[in-house]
C-alpha positions as CSV (number, residue, x, y, z in Angstrom):
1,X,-56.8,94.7,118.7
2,X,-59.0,91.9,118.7
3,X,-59.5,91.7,122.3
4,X,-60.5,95.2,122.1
5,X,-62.8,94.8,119.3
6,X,-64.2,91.5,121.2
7,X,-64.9,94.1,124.7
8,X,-66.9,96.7,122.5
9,X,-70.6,97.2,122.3
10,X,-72.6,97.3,119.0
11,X,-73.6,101.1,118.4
12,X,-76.8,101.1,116.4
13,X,-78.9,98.4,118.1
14,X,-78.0,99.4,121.7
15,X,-78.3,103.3,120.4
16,X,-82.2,102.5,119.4
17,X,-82.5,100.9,122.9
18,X,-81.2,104.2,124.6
19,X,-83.5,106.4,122.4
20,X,-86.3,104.1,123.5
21,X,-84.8,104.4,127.5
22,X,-85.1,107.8,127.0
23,X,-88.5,107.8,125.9
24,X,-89.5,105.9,129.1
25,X,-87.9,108.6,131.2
26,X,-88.9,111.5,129.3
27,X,-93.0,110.2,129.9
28,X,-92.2,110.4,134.0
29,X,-90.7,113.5,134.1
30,X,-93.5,114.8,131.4
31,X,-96.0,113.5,133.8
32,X,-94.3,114.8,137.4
33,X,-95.0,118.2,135.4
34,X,-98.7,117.4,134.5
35,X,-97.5,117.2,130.9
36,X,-99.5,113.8,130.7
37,X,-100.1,113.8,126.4
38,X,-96.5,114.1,126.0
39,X,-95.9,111.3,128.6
40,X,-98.4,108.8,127.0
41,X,-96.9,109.5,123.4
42,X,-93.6,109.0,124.7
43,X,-94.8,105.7,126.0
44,X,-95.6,105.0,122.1
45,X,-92.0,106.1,121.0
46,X,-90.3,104.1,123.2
47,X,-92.7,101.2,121.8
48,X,-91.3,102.2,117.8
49,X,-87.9,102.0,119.4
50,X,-88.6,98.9,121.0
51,X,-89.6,97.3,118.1
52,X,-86.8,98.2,116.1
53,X,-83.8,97.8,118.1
54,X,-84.2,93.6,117.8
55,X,-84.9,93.6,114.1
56,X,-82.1,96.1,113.5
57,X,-79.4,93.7,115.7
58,X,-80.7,90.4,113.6
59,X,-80.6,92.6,110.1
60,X,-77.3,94.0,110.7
61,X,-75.9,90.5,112.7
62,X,-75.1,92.8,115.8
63,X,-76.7,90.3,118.3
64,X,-75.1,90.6,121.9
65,X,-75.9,89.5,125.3
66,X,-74.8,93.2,126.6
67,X,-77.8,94.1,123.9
68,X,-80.1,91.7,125.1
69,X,-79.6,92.5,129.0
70,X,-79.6,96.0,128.4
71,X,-83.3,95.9,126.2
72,X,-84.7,94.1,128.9
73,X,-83.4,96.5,131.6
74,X,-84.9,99.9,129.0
75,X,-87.8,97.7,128.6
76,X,-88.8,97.8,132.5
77,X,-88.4,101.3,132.4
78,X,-90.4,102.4,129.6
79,X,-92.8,99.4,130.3
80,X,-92.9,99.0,133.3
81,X,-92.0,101.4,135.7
82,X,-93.2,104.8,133.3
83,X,-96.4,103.7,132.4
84,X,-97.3,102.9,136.2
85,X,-96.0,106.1,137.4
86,X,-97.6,108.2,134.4
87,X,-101.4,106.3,135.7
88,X,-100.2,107.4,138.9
89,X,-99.7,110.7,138.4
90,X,-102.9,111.1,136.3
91,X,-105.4,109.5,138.2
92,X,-104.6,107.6,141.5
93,X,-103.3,110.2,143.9
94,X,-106.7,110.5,145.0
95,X,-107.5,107.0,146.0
96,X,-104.3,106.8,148.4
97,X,-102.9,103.7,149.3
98,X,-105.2,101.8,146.6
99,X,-103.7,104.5,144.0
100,X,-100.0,103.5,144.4
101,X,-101.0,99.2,145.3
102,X,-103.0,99.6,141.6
103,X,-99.6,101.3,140.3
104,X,-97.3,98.7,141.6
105,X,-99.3,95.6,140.4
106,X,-98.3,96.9,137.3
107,X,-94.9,97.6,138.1
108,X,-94.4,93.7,139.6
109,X,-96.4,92.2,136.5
110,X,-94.4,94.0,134.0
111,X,-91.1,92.5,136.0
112,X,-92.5,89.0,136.7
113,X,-93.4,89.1,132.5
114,X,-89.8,90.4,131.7
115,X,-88.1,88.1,133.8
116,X,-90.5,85.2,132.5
117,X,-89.3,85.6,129.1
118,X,-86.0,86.0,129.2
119,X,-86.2,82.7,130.8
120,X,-88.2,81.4,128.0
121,X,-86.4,82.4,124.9
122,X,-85.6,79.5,122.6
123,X,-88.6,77.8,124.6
124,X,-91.6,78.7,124.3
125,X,-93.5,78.5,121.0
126,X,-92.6,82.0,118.9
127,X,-96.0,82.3,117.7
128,X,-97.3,83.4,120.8
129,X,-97.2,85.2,124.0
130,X,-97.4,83.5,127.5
131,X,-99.2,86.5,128.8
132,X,-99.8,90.0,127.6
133,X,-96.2,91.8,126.4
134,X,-95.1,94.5,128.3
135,X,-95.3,97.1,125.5
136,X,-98.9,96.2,124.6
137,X,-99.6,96.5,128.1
138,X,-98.3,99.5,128.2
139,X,-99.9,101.3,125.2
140,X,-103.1,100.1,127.0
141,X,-102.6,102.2,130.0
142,X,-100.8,104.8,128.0
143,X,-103.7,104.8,125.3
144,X,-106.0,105.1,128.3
145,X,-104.2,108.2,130.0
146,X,-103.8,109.7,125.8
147,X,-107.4,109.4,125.0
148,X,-108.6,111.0,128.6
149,X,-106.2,114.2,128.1
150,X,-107.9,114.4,124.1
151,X,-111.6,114.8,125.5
152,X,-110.5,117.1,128.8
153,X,-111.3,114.1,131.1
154,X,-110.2,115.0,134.5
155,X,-107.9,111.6,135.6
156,X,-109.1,112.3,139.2
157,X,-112.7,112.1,138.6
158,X,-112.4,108.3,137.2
159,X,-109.7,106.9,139.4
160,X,-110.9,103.9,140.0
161,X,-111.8,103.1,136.2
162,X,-107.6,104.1,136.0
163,X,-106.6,101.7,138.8
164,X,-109.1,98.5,137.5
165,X,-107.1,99.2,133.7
166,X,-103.7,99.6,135.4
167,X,-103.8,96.3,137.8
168,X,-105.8,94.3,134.9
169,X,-102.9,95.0,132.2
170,X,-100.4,94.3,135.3
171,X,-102.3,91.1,135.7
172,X,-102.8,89.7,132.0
173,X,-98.8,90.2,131.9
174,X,-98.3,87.5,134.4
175,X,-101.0,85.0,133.2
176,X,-100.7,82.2,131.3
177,X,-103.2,83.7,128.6
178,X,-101.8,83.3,124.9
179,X,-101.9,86.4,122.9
180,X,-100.6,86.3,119.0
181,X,-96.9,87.8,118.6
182,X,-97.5,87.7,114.4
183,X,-94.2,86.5,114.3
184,X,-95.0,84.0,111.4
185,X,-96.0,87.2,109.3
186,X,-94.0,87.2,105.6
187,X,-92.7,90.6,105.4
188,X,-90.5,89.6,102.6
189,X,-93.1,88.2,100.5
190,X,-95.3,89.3,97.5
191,X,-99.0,90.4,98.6
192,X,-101.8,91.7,96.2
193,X,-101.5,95.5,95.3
194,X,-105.0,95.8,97.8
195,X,-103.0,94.9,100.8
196,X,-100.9,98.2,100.1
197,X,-104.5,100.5,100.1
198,X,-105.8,98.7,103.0
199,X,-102.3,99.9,104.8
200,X,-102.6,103.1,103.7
201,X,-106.2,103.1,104.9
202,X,-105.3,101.9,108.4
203,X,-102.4,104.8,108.4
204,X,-104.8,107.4,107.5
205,X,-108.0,105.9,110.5
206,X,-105.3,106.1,112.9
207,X,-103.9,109.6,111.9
208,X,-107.4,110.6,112.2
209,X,-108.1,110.0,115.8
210,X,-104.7,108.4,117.0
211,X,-105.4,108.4,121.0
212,X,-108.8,106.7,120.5
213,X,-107.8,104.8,117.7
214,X,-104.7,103.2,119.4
215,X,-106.6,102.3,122.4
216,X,-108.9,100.5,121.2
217,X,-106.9,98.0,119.2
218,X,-104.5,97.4,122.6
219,X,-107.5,97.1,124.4
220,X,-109.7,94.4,121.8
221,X,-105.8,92.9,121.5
222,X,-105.8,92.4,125.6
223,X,-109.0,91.2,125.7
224,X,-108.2,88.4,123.0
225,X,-105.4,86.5,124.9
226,X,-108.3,85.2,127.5
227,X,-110.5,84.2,124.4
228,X,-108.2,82.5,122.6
229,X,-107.3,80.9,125.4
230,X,-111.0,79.9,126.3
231,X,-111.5,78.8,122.5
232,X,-108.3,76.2,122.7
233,X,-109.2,74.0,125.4
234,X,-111.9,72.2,126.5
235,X,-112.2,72.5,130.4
236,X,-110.4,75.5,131.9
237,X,-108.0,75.0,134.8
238,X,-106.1,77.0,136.8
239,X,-102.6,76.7,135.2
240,X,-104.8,78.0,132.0
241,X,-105.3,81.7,133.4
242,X,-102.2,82.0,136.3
243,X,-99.5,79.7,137.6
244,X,-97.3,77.6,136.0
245,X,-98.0,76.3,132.7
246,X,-98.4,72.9,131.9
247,X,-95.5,71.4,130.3
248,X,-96.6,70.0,126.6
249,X,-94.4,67.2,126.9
250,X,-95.4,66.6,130.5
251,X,-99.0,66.5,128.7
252,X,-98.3,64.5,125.5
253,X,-96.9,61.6,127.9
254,X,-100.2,61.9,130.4
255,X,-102.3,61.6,127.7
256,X,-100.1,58.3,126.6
257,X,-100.3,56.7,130.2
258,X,-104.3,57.2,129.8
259,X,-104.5,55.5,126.5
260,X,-102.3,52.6,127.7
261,X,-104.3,52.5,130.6
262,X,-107.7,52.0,129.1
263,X,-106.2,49.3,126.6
264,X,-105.3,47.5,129.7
C-alpha cells in the first residue's frame, strides 16, 4: 500500500496543469481554423491555470517533481509553442521565411527561459525575474493578436509589426533584464477598505475593454524589465541585457580585491 500510494500522482495540482495544457492546444487548433479571438483568450486561460496550479500544490502540500516537470512541459506549450503558432497563423504567412524565423525566435526564447529557470529555482533572487516570463510574454503576443481581431484589423496587412512584437517578447525572455515577479506581495494581510474599491475598479476597466486593456499592461510590464534594469546600474554591459549574468558573489569579492588594492 504505501509503495503504491508513494508511485501516485497528486490529482488537483497536475489536474489544473492539464486544464491549462488544454488551453494551449485548444488556441492552435482555434487558430488553424481562423478562430484567432478564441485562440488568444485561450492563451489567457491557460495563464489563470498557470497561476493556480503552483499555489494550489503549496496550499494543499501536494508538491512533486512529476508536478513540477510536467508544468514546465504544459508551460512550453501554452507559452511557447501556441502563442508562436497563433502569430503565425494570424499575421506572418505572408512574409515567408521571415514569418516562421519571427515565430521560432519565440518558440527558442520561451524554451531557453523555461529551461533557465528550472535551473535557477532556489537561486536566483524570488523577487524578480531574470528575463521576461513566458506567460507574460505570451499574453503580449496573445493581447496583440486579441486586440487586432476586436477592431477588424486584417493580421496580414501589419505583418511585420506581428513579427518585430513576436521576436522582441521571444528575445526579452532570454535576456538578463529584471522584471518584478510581486512575489513579496502580503496576500494574507490587512489593507485599508480603499484597496478593495480600487480592485473593484481595476475589474470593472478591464471588463470594459479587456483585449486593449490587457495589452497594454503586458506591454508597459515588458517594457519595464529594460528600465529597471537601466535605473540599477551605473554603466551598462553586456551581461546586463544578454549572456550570462554576473555572479553577485563573483562581484562582491571583485569589488573587495579593488578596495584592497587601492589601500595598497
Amino acid at each position: 500500500m504505501t509503495d503504491q500510494k508513494r508511485r501516485g500522482i497528486y490529482l488537483l495540482p497536475n489536474l489544473l496543469t492539464t486544464a491549462g495544457l488544454f488551453s494551449g492546444f485548444f488556441a492552435i487548433v482555434s487558430s488553424m481554423n481562423g478562430r484567432f479571438e478564441a485562440a488568444a483568450v485561450a492563451i489567457f486561460v491557460a495563464m489563470i491555470f498557470d497561476g493556480l496550479d503552483g499555489r494550489v500544490a503549496r496550499m494543499t502540500n501536494t508538491q512533486s517533481e512529476f508536478g513540477a516537470e510536467y508544468d514546465s512541459m504544459a508551460d512550453m506549450v501554452s507559452f511557447g509553442v501556441a502563442p508562436a503558432l497563433v502569430a503565425y497563423n494570424w499575421g506572418l504567412t505572408g512574409l515567408g521565411k521571415i514569418g516562421w524565423l519571427a515565430a521560432f525566435i519565440y518558440v527558442a526564447g520561451a524554451a531557453l527561459r523555461l529551461a533557465r529557470f528550472n535551473t535557477q529555482i532556489g537561486i536566483a533572487d524570488s523577487r524578480y525575474f531574470q528575463g521576461l516570463a513566458s506567460p507574460a510574454a505570451a499574453a503580449l503576443v496573445a493581447g496583440l493578436i486579441w486586440v487586432g481581431v476586436e477592431y477588424d484589423i486584417n493580421g496580414q496587412d501589419y505583418g511585420v509589426i506581428v513579427a518585430i512584437v513576436t521576436g522582441v517578447a521571444g528575445l526579452l525572455m532570454v535576456s538578463n533584464f529584471k522584471y518584478n515577479s510581486f512575489k513579496e506581495l502580503n496576500l494574507h494581510g490587512k489593507v485599508p477598505f480603499v484597496a478593495l474599491l480600487l480592485i473593484m475598479l481595476i475589474f470593472v476597466v478591464v471588463a470594459t475593454e479587456p483585449a486593449l486593456v490587457l495589452f497594454l499592461v503586458f506591454a508597459l510590464y515588458a517594457l519595464a524589465g529594460p528600465i529597471n534594469t537601466f535605473r540599477t546600474v551605473d554603466k551598462v554591459r553586456l551581461e546586463d541585457v544578454v549572456g550570462d549574468a554576473a555572479d553577485p558573489h563573483d562581484v562582491e569579492e571583485q569589488c573587495h580585491r579593488e578596495n584592497k588594492t587601492q589601500d595598497k
